[in-house]
C-alpha positions in Angstrom: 97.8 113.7 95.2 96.2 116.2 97.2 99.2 118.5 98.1 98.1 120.6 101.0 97.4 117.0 102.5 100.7 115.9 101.9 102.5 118.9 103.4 99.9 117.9 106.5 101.2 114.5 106.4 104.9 115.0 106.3 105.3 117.9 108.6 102.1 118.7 110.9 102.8 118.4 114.6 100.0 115.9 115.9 99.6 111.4 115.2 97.1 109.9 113.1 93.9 107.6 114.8 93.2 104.6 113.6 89.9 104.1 113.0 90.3 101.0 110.8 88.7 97.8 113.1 87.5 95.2 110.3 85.1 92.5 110.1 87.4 90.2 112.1 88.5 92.2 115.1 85.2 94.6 115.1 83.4 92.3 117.7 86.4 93.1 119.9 86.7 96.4 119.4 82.9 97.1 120.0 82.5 95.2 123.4 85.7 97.5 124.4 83.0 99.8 123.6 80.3 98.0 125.9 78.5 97.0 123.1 78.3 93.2 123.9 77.9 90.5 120.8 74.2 90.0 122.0 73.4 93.8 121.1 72.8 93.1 117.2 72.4 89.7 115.5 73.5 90.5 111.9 77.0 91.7 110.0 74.9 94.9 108.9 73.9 95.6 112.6 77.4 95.2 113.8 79.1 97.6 111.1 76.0 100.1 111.6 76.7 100.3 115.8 81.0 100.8 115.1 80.1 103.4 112.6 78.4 105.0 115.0 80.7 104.7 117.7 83.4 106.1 114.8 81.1 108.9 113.7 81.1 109.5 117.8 84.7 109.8 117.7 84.5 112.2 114.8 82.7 114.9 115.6 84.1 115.2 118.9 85.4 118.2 119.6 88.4 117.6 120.4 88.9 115.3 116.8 90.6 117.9 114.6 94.0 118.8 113.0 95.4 120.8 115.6 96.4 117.6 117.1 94.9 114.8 114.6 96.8 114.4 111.2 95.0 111.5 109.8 92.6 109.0 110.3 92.9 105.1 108.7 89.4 104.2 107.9 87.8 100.6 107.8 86.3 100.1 103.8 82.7 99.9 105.5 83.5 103.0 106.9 84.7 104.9 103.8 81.4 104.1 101.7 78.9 105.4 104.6 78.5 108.8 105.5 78.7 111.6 108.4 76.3 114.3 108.7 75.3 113.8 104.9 78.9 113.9 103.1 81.4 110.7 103.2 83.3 110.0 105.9 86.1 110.9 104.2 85.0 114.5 102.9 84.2 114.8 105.9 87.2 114.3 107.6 88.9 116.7 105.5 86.0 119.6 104.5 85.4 120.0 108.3 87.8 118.9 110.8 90.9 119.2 108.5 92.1 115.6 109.0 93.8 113.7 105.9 91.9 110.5 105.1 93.6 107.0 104.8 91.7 103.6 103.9 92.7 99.7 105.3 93.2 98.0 102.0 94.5 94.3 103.3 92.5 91.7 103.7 93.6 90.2 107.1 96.8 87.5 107.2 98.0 84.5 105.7 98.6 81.4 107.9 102.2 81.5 109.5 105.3 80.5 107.6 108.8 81.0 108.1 107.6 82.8 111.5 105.7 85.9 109.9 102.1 86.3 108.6 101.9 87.7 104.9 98.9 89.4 103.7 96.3 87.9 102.1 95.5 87.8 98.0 93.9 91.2 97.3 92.5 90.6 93.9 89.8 93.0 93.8 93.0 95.9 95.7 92.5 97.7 91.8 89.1 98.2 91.7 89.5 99.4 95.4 92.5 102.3 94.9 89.9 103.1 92.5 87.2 103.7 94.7 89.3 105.5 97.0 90.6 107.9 94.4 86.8 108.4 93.8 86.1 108.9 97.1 89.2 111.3 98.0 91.4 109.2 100.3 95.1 110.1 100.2 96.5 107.0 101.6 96.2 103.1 102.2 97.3 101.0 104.7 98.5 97.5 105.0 99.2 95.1 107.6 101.5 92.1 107.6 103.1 90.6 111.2 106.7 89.7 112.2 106.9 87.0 115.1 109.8 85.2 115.0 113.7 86.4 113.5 113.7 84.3 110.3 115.4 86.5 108.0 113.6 84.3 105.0 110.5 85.5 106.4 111.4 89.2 107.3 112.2 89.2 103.7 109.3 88.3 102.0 107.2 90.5 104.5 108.7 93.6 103.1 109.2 92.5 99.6 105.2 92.1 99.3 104.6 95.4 101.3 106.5 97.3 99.0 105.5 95.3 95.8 101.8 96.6 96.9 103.0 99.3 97.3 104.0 100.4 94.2 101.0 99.4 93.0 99.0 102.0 95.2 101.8 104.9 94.3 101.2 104.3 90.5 97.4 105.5 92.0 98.4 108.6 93.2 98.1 107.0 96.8 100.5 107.5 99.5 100.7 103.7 100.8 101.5 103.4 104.8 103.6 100.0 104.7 103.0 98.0 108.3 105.2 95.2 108.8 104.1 95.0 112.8 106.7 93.4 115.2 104.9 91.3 117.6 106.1 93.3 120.8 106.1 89.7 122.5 108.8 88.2 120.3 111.7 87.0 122.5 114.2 88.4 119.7 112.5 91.9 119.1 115.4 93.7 119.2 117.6 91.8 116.5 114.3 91.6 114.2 114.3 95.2 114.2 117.3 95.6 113.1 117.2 93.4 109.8 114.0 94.3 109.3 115.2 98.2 108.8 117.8 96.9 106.8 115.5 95.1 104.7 112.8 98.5 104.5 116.1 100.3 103.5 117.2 98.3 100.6 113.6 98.3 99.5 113.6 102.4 100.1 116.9 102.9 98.1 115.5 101.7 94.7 111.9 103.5 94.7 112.1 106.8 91.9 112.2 109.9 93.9 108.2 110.3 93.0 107.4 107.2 94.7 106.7 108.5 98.4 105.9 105.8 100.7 104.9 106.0 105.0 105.9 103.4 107.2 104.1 102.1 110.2 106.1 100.4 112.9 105.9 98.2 116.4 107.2 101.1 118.5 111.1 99.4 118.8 113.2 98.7 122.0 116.2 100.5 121.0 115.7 104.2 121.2 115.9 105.7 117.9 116.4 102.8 115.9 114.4 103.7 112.7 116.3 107.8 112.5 117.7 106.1 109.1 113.6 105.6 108.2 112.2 108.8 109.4 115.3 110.4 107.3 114.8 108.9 104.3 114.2 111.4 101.2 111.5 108.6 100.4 109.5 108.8 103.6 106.8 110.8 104.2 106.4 109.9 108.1 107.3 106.8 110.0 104.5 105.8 112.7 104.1 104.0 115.4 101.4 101.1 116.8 100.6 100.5 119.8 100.8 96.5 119.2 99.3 96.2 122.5 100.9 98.6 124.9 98.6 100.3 127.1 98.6 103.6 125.9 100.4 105.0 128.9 103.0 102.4 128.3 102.8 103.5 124.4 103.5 107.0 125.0 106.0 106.6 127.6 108.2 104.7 124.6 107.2 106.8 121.3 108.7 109.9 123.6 112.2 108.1 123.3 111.5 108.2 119.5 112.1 111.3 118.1 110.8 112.0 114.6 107.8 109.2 115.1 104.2 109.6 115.8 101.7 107.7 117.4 99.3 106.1 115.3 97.0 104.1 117.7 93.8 102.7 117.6 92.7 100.5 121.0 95.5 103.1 123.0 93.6 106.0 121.3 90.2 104.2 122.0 90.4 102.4 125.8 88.4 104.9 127.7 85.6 105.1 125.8 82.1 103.7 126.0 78.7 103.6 124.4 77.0 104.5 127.8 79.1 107.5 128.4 76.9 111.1 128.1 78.4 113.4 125.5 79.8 115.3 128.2 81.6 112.5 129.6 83.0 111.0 126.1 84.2 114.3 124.6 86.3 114.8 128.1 87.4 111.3 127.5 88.5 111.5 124.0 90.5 114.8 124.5 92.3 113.6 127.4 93.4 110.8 125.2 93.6 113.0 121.9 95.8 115.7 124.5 98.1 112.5 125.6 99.0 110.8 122.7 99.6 114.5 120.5 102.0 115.1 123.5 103.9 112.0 122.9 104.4 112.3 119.2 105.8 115.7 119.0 108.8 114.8 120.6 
């Protein structure tokens, strides 16, 4: 583990972008873009015109660790390169931002009102890769929709069962049970689920450092028992949605948490924008969301 990084992680004033769109929600997230699904044809067309739009994002200026911490990367996006190095040396050799990599492999059907993540057979020969590659971290999703404290359960006993498995890597793992911000009950799911996180949290070896990532939660503070934990590296926030005007206006009544957004971070841009016009974009957004995480 990259120490320097770590110290970055747990203490730098700034949020972390994520850049981590996969196969499934990339169509999305490129017509967001103004790349309609009529622009390329292939899978390999499609993953060539979002690296670009990343690499865009990138080597903006305004994309560096005076406000940017990290940046979860999309697996594509870890094996291609910027300006002739990985994305992820990169990311660190020359705008000092601490590389993280998407390791799930989308959701399981619904049960018990929550969506597991999918087998990740091949997640070994992955960590491995990203060791190789330099990545500090990994990040996995899994979503919470109903309160069904059976479900809750299982959500976090697989996030931290994984992640064990990445800290015996010498990854940092980013945990991401999501709350769907929808759910009538979100409140009292938030609850149990910290109590469940908690439990988990309480028997990890004082070694095994662990970040959470969390639906930004409707009681003010509710996760200071997360963000305090002498397990914890960081405890972020998704946008799940929000506008990101909306998102910062709640992270600010979260002290301790910082933003990590991807569509929040990402609504203003477009492919048809002049550099000019993009890079002013970007920073504006950049400028908003550091402001709302160093609260």
């Amino acid at each position: 583990m990259n120490q320097k990084q770590l110290e970055q992680m747990r203490s730098g004033k700034g949020f972390i972008a994520a850049l981590d769109q996969s196969g499934g929600s990339t169509p999305k997230a490129l017509a967001l873009y103004g790349v309609p699904e009529d622009s390329y044809s292939s899978e390999d067309e499609m993953f060539d015109l979002v690296h670009k739009m990343r690499t865009r994002i990138i080597t903006s200026p305004a994309f560096d660790n005076s406000k940017v911490l990290g940046a979860i990367l999309f697996e594509q996006t870890m094996d291609r390169e910027i300006e002739g190095k990985k994305t992820a040396s990169y990311l660190w050799e020359n705008k000092g931002v601490v590389p993280f990599l998407k390791i799930d492999k989308g959701l399981a059907a619904e049960e018990n009102g929550c969506q597991k993540m999918k087998p990740m057979p091949e997640l070994n020969a992955l960590l491995d890769r990203a060791v190789e590659r330099g990545i500090f971290g990994t990040k996995e999703r899994s979503v919470i929709k109903e309160y069904n404290e059976t479900g809750i359960r299982e959500v976090v006993e697989q996030q931290f069962e994984v992640a064990k498995q990445i800290v015996a890597k010498g990854l940092v793992p980013i945990i991401e049970p999501e709350v769907d911000i929808h759910s009538a009950e979100k409140e009292k799911i938030e609850a149990f689920l910290k109590a469940e996180i908690l439990k988990q949290l309480d028997q990890l070896s004082p070694e095994q450092l662990v970040m959470l990532k969390l639906s930004i939660p409707t009681k003010a503070d509710e996760y200071k028992e997360l963000i305090a934990h002498k397990n914890v590296v960081r405890v972020v926030a998704l946008s799940g949605g929000y506008s990101r005007d909306d998102a910062n206006e709640l992270l600010k009544k979260n002290h301790g948490m910082i933003a990590s957004f991807s569509r929040a971070l990402a609504s203003d841009l477009n492919a048809k924008q002049s550099d000019e016009e993009f890079n002013s974009k970007i920073a504006g957004a950049i400028n908003s969301i550091y402001e709302a995480s160093i609260v």
